[in-house]
C-alpha positions, 0 to 999 in steps of 0.5 A: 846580026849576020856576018856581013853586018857584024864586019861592016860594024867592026870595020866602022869602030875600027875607022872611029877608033883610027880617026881619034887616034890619028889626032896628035894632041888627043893621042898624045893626052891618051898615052899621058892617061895611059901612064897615069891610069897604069900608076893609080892602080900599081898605088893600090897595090904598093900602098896596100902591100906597104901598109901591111908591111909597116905594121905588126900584128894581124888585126894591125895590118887588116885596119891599115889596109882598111885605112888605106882604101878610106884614105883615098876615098875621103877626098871625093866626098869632100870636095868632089864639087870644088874640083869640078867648078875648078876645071872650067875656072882655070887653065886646064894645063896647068891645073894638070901640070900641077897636079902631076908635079905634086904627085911625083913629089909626094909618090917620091917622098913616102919611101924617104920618110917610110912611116906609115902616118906620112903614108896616110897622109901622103895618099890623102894628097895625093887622092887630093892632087887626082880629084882636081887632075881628072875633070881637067883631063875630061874637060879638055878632051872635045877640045882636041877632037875635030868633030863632036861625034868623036867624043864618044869613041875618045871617051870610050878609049879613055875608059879601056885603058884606065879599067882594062889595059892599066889593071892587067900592066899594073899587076904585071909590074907590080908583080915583077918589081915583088920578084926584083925587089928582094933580090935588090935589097939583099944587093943592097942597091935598094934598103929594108924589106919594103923595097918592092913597094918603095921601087913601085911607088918611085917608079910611080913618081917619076912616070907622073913627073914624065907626065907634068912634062909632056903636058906642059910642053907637048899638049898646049891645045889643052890650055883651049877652051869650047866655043860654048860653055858646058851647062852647069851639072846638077849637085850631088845630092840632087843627082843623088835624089832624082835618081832614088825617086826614078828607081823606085818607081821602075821594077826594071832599074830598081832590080838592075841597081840592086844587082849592081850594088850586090855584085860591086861590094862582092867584088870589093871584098875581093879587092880588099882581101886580096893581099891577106888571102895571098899570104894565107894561101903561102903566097906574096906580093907576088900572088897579090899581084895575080889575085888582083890581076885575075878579077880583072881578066875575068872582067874582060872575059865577061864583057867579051862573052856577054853578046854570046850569053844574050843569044840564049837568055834574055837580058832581063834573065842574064844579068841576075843570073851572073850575078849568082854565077858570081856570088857562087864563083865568091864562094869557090875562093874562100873554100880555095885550097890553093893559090891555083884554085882561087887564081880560077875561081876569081876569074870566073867570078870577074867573068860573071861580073863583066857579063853582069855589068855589059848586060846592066849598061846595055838594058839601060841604053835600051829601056830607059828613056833619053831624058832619064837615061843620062841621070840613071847612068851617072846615079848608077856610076856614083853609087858603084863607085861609093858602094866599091870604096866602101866596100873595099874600105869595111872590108879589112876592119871585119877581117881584122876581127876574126883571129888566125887559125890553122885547120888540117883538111884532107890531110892538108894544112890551111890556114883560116883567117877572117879573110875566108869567112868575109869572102864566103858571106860576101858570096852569098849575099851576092847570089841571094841579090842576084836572085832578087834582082832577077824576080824583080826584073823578071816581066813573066808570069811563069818565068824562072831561073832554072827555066831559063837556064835550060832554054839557054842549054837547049838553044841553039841558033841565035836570036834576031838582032832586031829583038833587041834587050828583052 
């Protein structure tokens, strides 16, 4: 693609972009997921941090961080399909309204009562409260927009926020309120030790109460309904069982899910450890924040790197072959010294990542059929989303089984703890399903990794464009 064209098509996704946000009630809908999104990640982090807090005892603290994460992850294998049918049942709006009035309530009531049962309980809810708001959200959303072929570009908005912008603002909040949160405890503005998780998780509910507010009063198209009804989405398990036979019939797709799945549960290991290595790197909440941030900044990177990358390796090549940066990158952070060390390994292993996940959505776009396509993608969103849940929810029940120790290495001082060993096995079994992932979509008889990598170094103008994924 030459020049002209790459500014012909930013200048395109540039008017897209203009023209979906130029619609008040879509912009308006937008900055509510805005806000919502930036909550439902600080929560992460708060809860995890305040599990940890409420309880004593290293294996304690491991198990209630696991308990969080499974926690929030019940409700959608339990009553996934009853929130959907829901969101074409009942009024929209004020299924939202609801949903955030609730939200705020229990998000204001966990440091009132300040147990850790009633946590649990109170992110079961509210997990509970999202599952029923989010397919009204994404229902409502062609209701707003003027023509069909916005729906895309809105959807894609949609998703830049709530796994790009909201990541990195919530880690920096929640960064900035662990910094605050001592110094206004011992002012005595705000009580006890939690009170960086406790400001969070307030500030949490009165953002989802701003939200309820502006959805009930400022959003009524929501309340609307499509011309036509959209057709009923197949069951869960027969998604589930279209998909498996699919993938196991195509090298290709088969490959790239085993790839996924390697690379999604490395990257909830991180997710899941990241608050008990922060602290046996000597850091806090504070360093919490900047591990959690990092992955996701690494993310970014990738996808912003992944075209470059594709003009000197084939996509076939590129996605196993980030996949084992990654795993390689997994292993840097459980060897990691320092919190610098580990700041650069994680944004190189969620670099790896970005480029791993662009490079898998783009050879599904480009090699799977239409009438297959729209399946393959949703099994695959499913199983990243279960496999990363689960991941991050196991995670802290292993790194509770292995006790603390305190090794002197090059004359410096570091502490071991399960966290360390469960990042380095996680590391290596993602570059192991990396290479197997690359040999099982790799269509060449003499082709190798080390063969490719010496093409890509070796290249030095870019593709054609009109090669397209090979």
């Amino acid at each position: 693609m030459d020049r002209h064209a790459e500014h012909d098509l930013a200048g395109t996704t540039a008017q897209r972009v203009r023209g979906v946000l130029a619609i008040p009630a879509f912009r308006r809908l937008w900055s509510v997921t805005a806000i919502t999104a930036t909550a439902e990640w600080q929560s992460l982090l708060a809860l995890s941090a305040l599990a940890t807090q409420l309880t004593s005892g290293y294996q304690a603290q491991s198990f209630a961080l696991g308990g969080v994460v499974a926690t929030k992850l019940l409700p959608a294998m339990l009553l996934g399909p009853l929130a959907g049918a829901l969101a074409d049942k009942l009024d929209r709006r004020h299924q939202m309204v609801v949903c955030d009035v609730l939200r705020a309530g229990l998000f204001l009531s966990i440091p009132l009562v300040g147990q850790l049962a009633w946590l649990f309980v109170a992110t079961f809810l509210i997990e509970l409260c999202a599952l029923f708001w989010i397919p009204a959200k994404d229902a409502s959303i062609p209701n707003l927009l003027r023509r069909p072929d916005q729906v895309e570009t809105a959807n894609q908005l949609s998703l830049i926020m709530t796994y790009g912008v909201a990541v990195l603002v919530a880690a920096g909040v929640f960064s900035v309120l662990s910094k605050l949160g001592p110094a206004l405890s011992r002012a005595e503005l705000i009580p006890s030790a939690e009170g960086s998780a406790y400001l969070a998780l307030s500030l949490n509910g009165i953002a989802y109460a701003f939200c309820a507010l502006m959805v009930g009063t400022r959003i009524p198209e929501i309340s609307g309904r499509a011309v036509t009804r959209r057709g009923a989405q197949p069951g869960l398990l027969t998604m589930l069982r279209d998909g498996v036979v699919f993938v196991r019939g195509t090298p290709l797709v088969r490959g790239l899910v085993t790839g996924i799945l390697g690379a999604f549960a490395a990257g909830g290991a991180v997710i899941a450890c990241a608050k008990l290595y922060s602290t046996s790197l000597g850091g806090g909440n504070a360093a919490y924040g900047l591990l959690f941030a990092s992955l996701f900044v690494g993310l970014g990177l990738g996808m912003a790197l992944a075209p470059l990358a594709a003009r000197r390796i084939r996509h076939r090549g590129l996605f196993g072959l980030a996949i084992v940066v990654a795993g390689l990158a997994l292993v840097a952070v459980a060897l990691a010294p320092h919190l610098i060390v580990a700041l650069a390994a994680v944004i190189l292993a969620g670099t790896a990542g970005g480029v791993a996940f662009l490079t898998g959505l783009t050879i599904i776009g480009a090699q799977v059929t239409d009438e297959m396509r729209g399946r393959t993608i949703a099994f695959v969103q499913s199983l990243v989303r279960l496999d990363l849940l689960a991941s991050m929810a196991l995670v802290p029940f292993a790194v509770g089984l292995v006790q603390q120790r305190t090794i002197t290495l090059f004359s410096e001082r570091m502490t071991i703890d399960g966290t360390r060993p469960v990042l380095l096995c996680a590391g290596l079994l993602a570059a192991a399903v990396g290479l197997v992932s690359y040999r099982q979509m790799d269509d060449r008889l003499d082709g190798s990794l080390l063969v490719d990598l010496r093409t890509a170094v070796r290249r030095r103008s870019p593709s054609s464009p009109a090669e397209g994924p090979r």
